[in-house]
N, C-alpha and C positions, 0 to 999 in steps of 0.2 A: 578366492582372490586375495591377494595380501594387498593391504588396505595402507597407506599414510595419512596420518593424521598430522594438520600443521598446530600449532601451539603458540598464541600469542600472549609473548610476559613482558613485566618489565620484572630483569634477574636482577636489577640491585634491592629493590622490598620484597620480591616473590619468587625468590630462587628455592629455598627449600619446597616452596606448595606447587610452582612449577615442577621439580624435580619428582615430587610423590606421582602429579599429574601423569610426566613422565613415562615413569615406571609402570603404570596403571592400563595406558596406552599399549607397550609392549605386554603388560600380564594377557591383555584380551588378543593378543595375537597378531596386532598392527605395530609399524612403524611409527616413530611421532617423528615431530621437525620443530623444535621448538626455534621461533623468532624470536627473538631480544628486542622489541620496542622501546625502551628505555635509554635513557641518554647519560644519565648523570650517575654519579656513583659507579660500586664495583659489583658488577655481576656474581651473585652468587652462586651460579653455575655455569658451563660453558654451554653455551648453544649452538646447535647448527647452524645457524644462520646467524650470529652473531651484528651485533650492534648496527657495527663500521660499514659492514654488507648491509643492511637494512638503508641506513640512512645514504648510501652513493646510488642505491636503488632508486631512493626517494631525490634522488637530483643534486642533492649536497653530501659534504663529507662530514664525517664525524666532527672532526678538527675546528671547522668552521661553527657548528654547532653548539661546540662546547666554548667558544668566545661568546663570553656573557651571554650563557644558554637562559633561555625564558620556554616554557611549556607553549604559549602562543607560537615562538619561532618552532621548535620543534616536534609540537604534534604535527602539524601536516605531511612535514618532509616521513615520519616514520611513517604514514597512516599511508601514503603513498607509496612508499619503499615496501612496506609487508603486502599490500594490496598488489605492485607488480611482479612479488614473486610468486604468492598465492594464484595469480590470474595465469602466471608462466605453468605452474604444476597444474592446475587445472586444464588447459589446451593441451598439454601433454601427455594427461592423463597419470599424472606422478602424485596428488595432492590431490582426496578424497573425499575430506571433511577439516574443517578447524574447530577449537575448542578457543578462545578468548577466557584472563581470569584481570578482572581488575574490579576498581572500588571508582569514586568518580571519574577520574581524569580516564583511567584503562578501560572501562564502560564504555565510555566517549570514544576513543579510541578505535576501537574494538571494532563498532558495533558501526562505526566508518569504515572500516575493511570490507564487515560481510556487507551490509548494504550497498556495497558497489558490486557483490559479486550475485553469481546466476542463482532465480528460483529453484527450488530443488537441491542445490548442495548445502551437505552438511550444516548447520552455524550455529553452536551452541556457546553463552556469554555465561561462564559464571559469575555474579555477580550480587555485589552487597545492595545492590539497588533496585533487586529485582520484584520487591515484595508492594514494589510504590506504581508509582507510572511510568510504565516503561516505553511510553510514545512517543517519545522522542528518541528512545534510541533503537527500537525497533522498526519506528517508521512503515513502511509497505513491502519489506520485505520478510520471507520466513526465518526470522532467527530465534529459536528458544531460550529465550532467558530462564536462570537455572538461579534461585536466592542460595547465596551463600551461608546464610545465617548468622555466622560470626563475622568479623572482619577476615579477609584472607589476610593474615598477619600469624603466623605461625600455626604450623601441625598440633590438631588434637584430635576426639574421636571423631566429633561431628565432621570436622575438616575434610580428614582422609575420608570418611563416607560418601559426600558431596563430592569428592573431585574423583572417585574411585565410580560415582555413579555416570560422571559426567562424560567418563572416559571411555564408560559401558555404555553409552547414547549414543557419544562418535559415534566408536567404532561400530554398532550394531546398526547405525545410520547408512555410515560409506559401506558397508556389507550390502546392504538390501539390494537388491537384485533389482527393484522396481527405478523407470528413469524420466525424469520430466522430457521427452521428444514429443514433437509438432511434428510429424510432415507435412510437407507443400505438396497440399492435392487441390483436385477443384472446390473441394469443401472445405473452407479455412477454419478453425476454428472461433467461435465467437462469443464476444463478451456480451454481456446483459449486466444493465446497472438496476440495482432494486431496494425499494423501500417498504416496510410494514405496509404502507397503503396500498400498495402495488402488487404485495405479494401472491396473491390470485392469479391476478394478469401472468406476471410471472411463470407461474406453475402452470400455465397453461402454454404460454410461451416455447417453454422446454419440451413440452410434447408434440405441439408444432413441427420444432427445429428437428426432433427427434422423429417422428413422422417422416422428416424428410432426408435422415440422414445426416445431420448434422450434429457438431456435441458443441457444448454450452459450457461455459463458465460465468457463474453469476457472482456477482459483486454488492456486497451492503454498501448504499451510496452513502455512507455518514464519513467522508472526508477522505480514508486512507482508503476504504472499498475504491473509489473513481479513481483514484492515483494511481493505483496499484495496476486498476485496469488499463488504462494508461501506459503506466512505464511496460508491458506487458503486450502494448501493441507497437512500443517502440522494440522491443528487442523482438520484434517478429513471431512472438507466441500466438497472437490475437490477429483475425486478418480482418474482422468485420465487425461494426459493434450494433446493437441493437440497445442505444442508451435511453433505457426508459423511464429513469427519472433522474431529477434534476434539484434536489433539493438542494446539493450540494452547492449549485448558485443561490438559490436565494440564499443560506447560510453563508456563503462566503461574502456577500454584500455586507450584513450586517457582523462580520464575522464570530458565528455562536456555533453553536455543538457539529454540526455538521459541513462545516467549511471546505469547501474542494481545493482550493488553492489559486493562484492564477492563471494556471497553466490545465485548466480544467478545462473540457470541453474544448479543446482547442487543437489536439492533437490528431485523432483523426482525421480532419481536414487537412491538415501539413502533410500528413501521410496520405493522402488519397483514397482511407479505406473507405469502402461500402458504410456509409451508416443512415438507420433509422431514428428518428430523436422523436419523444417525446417529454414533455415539460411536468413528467410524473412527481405531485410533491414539489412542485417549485410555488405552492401558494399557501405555506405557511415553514415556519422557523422552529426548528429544534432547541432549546435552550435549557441548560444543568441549571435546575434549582432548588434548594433543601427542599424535604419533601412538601410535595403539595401546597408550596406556597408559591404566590400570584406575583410578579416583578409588577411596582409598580407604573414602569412604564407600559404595560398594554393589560390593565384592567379596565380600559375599554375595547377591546376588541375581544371578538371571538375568541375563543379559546379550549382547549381539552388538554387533557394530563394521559402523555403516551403511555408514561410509566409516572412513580410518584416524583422520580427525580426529573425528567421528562417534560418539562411545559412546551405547549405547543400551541402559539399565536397563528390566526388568521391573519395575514397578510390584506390592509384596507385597499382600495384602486390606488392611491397614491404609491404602495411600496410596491404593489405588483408590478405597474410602469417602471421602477427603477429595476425589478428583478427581469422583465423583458427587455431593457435596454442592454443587461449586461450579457442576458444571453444571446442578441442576436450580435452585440461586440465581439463576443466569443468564437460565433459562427462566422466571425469577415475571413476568418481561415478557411473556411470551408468554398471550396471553387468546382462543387460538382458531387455526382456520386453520392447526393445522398436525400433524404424525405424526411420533413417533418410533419409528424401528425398529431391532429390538434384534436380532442376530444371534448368539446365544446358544453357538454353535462357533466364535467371534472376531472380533475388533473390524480382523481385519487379516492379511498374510501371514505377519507373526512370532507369531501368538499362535495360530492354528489349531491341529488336531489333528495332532503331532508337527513341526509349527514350533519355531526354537530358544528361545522364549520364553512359549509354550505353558504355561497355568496355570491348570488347571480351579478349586482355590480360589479364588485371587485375581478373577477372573472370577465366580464367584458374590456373592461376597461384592458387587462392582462391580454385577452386576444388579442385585442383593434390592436395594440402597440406591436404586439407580434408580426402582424400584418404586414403594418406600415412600416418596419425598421428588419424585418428580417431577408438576409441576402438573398439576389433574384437567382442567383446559383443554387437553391435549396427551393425544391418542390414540395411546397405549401398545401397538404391535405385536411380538410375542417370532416369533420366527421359529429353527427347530432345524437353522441350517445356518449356512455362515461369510460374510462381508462381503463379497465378489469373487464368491459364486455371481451366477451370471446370472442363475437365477432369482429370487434375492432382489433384484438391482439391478433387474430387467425389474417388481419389485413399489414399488421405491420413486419408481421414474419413474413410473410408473400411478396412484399415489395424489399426486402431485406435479399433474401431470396434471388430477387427477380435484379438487383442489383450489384448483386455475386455474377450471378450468371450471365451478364451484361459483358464483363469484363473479357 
């Protein structure tokens, strides 16, 4: 199948390393499309998709653009312009894979095109930034960041090697035969949110599901895992979830390592899918700290070290209340269709009976509030064993199940 690859530059600093890019594209047997993101300056190559076309794309004209142009005024209009022609070749089936090359601002840029586009397609970012943190610009979607090593600021060997490799990623990407498709059967496919403490529960879980015919996608709930799953049931990938932990609220209260975001646990219910929730890991905090040293705000509490950078605080009765209010805030979206189950001997391996973080008050205290503030649209199941019994997960795939087939 001959393949298009689209190519996003700015041709006034990255015209010649575009153009190598280019060439590299057609060496492997595809078409490229290179877009002109760039506003200022003179293009030092022509591109198919030129400038003028990018930015009327993106809702304004060139012209307008370049009256006292500022990168604030004009990243958006281009980031939006390449993004609705990328989305056009894509539904048409014209536009395979893209290749992204920039240094901060083209990063930035870039990595706002593929993030708006579909799991599964192509999105490789070469980029100077790639050897640091790239969670911000990669965010919850599949994009491969690819370090550039030098600055992309002129052809040398490393250069052409990196962009010659990057061009052989595409195109060997948009080739594969393999295709992210869902179909719409009676068995939707379903997400599982999962934690180290959980991971038991988990793996058992999936044999469950798979027992019954069903397939699973599981998610590390440490902030992007639960988004991702998420934006995953808004684009109709995910039809049911079985979210079985929750750290990512308590994290997101105190905002530390595992943060879900606002918009966490909240989707489902908008959407009406089936779900099972459990409050797995929502009774202690994930927090990054040089190795194996103690913040000294919680060397009074419980405490274990996940990892050595890893600190992980027990959560006292006073934070757990604030962690059950935000997640039954969470759940006022939820108006049906779904069960929560409450595992009353712990939310997980560290809080169990003689676990290092083990806290029958705090844990109470965390119930009763669940109780008394959780919406009377969610069916409230207490169960007198811990989170990883089999029997308890073999109850919450059953009622998962039993709320699929309801529908």
């Amino acid at each position: 199948m001959k393949t298009t690859i689209a190519i996003l530059s700015t041709l006034d600093t990255k015209g010649a390393e575009t153009g190598f890019l280019r060439d590299q594209v057609i060496a492997q047997g595809s078409d490229p499309m290179v877009l002109d993101i760039g506003v200022v300056g003179t293009p030092g190559i022509e591109a198919e998709v030129p400038r003028d076309q990018v930015a009327e794309r993106g809702g304004t004209s060139l012209e307008d653009l370049l009256i006292s142009p500022t990168r604030e005024k004009a990243g958006p209009v281009m980031v939006q312009g390449a993004l609705a022609i990328i989305q056009d070749g894509i539904r048409s089936g014209s536009i395979h894979g893209v290749v992204g090359l920039g240094g901060t601002q083209g990063t930035t840029s870039c990595c706002d095109v593929m993030g708006a586009l579909p799991y599964g397609f192509p999105k490789i970012m070469v980029s100077t930034l790639a050897s640091g943190d790239t969670s911000n610009f990669v965010g919850i979607k599949d994009i491969t960041m690819m370090f550039s090593v030098s600055d992309i600021l002129g052809l040398n060997p490393v250069t052409r090697k990196i962009l010659a490799n990057a061009a052989a990623a595409a195109c060997g990407m948009a080739r594969s035969s393999s295709s992210l498709t869902v179909e719409k059967t009676e068995k939707p496919l379903i997400g599982i949110s999962n934690l180290g403490v959980l991971t038991k529960g988990t793996m058992k879980a999936l044999e469950y599901f798979k027992e019954a015919g069903y397939e699973v996608i599981v998610f590390h709930a440490v902030g992007s895992g639960g988004r991702a799953m998420e934006q995953m049931m808004k684009e109709g990938i995910i039809g049911a979830v079985f979210d079985f932990a929750m750290g990512e609220i308590a994290d997101d209260v105190w905002k530390v390592l595992r943060a879900g975001g606002p918009e966490r646990l909240t989707v489902a219910g908008k959407l009406g899918l089936p779900q099972v929730l459990c409050p797995g890991g929502a009774e202690h905090l994930g927090i990054l700290v040089d190795h194996n040293v103690v913040p000294d705000a919680y060397k009074n509490h419980k405490y274990v070290f996940h990892s050595p950078a890893v600190f992980v605080p027990r959560l006292n009765a006073e934070e757990m209340i604030r962690v059950a209010d935000d997640i039954c805030q969470r759940l006022q979206h939820t108006k049906g269709n779904a069960v929560f189950m409450l595992p009353k001997q712990g939310v997980g391996t560290y809080s169990t009976p003689g676990g290092v973080l083990h806290d029958p008050e705090s844990d109470q205290a965390f119930f009763e509030r669940l109780r008394e503030r959780l919406p009377d649209t969610i069916e409230l199941v207490e169960r007198d064993t811990y989170a990883e019994d089999p029997v308890f997960v073999k109850e919450c795939v059953d009622r998962l199940i039993g709320l699929i087939e309801a529908q």
